[in-house]
C-alpha positions in Angstrom: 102.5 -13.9 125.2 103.2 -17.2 123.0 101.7 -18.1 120.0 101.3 -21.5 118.2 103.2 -21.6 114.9 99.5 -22.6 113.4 98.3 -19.0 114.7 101.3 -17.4 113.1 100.4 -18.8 109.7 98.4 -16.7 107.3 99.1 -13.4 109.5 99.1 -10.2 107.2 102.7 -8.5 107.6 101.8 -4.8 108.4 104.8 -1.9 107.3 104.4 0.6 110.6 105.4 3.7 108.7 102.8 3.4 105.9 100.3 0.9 106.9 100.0 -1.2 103.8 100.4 -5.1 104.1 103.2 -5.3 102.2 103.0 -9.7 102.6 101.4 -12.5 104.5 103.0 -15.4 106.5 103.3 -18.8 104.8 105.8 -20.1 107.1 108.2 -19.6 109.7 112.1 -21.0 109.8 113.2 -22.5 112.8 117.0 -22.7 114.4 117.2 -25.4 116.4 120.5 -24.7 117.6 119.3 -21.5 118.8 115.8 -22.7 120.1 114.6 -20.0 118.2 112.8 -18.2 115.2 115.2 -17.5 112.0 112.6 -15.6 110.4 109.2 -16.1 108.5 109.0 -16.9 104.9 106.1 -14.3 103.4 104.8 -15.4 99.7 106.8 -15.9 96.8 110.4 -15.6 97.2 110.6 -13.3 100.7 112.2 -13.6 103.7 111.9 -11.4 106.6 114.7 -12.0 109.6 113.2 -12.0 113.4 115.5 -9.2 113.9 113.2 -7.1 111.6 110.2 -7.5 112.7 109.4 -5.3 115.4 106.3 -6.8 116.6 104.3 -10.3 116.4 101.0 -9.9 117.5 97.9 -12.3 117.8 96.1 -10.7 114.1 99.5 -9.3 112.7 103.1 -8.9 112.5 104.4 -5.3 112.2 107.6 -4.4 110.6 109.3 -0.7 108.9 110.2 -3.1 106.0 109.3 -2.7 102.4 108.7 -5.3 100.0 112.0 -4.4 98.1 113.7 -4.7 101.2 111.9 -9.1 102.0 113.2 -9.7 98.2 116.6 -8.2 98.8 116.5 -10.9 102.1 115.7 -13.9 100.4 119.1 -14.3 98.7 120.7 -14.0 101.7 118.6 -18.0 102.3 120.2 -20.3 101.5 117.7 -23.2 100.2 116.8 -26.0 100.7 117.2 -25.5 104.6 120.0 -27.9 106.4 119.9 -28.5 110.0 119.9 -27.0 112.6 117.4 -24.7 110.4 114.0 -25.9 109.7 110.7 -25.1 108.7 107.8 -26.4 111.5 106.1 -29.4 109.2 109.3 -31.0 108.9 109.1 -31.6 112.5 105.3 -31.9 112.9 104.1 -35.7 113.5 107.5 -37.0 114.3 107.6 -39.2 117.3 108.6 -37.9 120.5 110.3 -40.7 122.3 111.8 -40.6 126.3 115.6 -41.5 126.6 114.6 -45.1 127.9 113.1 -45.4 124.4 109.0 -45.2 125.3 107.0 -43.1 122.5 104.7 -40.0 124.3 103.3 -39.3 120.8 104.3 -37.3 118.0 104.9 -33.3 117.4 101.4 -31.6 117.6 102.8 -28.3 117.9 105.4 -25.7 118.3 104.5 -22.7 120.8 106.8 -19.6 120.2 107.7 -16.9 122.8 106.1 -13.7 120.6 108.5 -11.1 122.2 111.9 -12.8 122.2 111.4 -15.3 119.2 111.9 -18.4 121.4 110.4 -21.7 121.0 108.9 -22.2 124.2 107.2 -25.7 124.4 106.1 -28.0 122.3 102.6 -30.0 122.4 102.5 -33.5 122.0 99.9 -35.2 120.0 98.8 -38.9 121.7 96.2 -39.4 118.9 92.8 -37.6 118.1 90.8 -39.4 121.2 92.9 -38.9 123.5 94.2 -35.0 122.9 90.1 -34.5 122.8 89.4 -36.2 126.3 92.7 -35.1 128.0 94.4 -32.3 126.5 97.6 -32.6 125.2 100.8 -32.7 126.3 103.3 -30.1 126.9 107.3 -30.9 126.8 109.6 -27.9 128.0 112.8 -27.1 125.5 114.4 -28.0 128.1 113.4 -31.3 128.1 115.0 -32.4 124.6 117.7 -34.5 124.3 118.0 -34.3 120.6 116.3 -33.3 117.2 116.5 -35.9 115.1 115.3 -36.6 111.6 113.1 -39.2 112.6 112.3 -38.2 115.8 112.8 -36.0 119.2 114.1 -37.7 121.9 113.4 -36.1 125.3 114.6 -36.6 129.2 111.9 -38.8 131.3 108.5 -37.1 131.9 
C-alpha cells in the first residue's frame, strides 16, 4: 500500500506491547540518497528511526518503542537537517522542471511505499484548476535527475 506524506501526518504512534499512544506524527525525514524514509519526527524533541517501527498503517503507526526509548533517539539527529536528508515541505512547491528546461509544475506531494519505507512517486501540482479538472500528475523516482534546492529536475515525460 502507499501513503501520501499528508496522510502520514497527525497519525497516533501506537506501542504494540501495551497499547498506549505513546506520540503522534508531526513529520517525517526524508533521505534522498536513499529514496527513502529516515524516520518520523513525533512531538517535542522525538525521533523514531523507520527501522523501529514495525508497521505504518492508514489510522496508525505501530511500534514496541517507549517514549524513553524516541527521547533517547533524538540525540542521535543531528539538526538542522543537511542534504541528502530532508523534511517533505522543504521540497513541497518547488518546481519540477524536464532536462530540456520546461516546468511540469511544482511538488504537490510525496507518495511513500508503507511496507518498505520507499518514496514511490511524487505528484505534481500544475495549479488549482487544472489538478481539479485533470488530476494531477505522477513522476516515477525513477524519473529524477536531480534534487535541487530550488528545484527537481526530471528525465522527459
Amino acid at each position: 500500500m502507499f501513503l501520501k506524506v499528508s496522510d502520514i501526518i497527525n497519525l497516533p504512534v501506537i506501542n504494540l506491547t501495551s497499547g498506549q499512544q505513546v506520540a503522534i506524527v508531526k513529520n517525517l525525514v526524508l533521505d534522498a540518497s536513499k529514496d527513502s524514509v529516515l524516520g518520523v519526527i513525533c512531538g517535542e524533541n522525538k525521533f523514531l528511526p523507520w527501522e523501529k517501527i514495525v508497521s505504518l498503517g492508514q489510522d496508525a503507526v505501530m511500534v514496541e518503542t517507549e517514549t524513553d526509548d524516541l527521547d533517547e533517539l533524538w540525540e542521535e539527529l543531528k539538526l538542522p537537517l543537511e542534504a541528502p536528508l530532508f523534511l517533505p515541505e522543504q521540497m513541497l512547491g518547488v518546481p519540477v522542471i524536464t532536462k530540456s528546461g520546461k516546468t511540469i509544475g511544482s511538488l504537490g506531494e510525496i507518495i511513500i511505499n508503507n511496507e518498505t519505507g520507499l518514496i514511490q512517486d511524487y505528484e505534481v501540482s500544475d495549479g488549482l484548476i487544472k489538478d481539479l479538472v485533470a488530476g494531477r500528475n505522477t513522476i516515477s523516482i525513477n524519473q529524477i535527475v536531480t534534487y535541487g534546492e530550488d528545484t527537481i529536475v526530471i528525465n522527459e515525460v
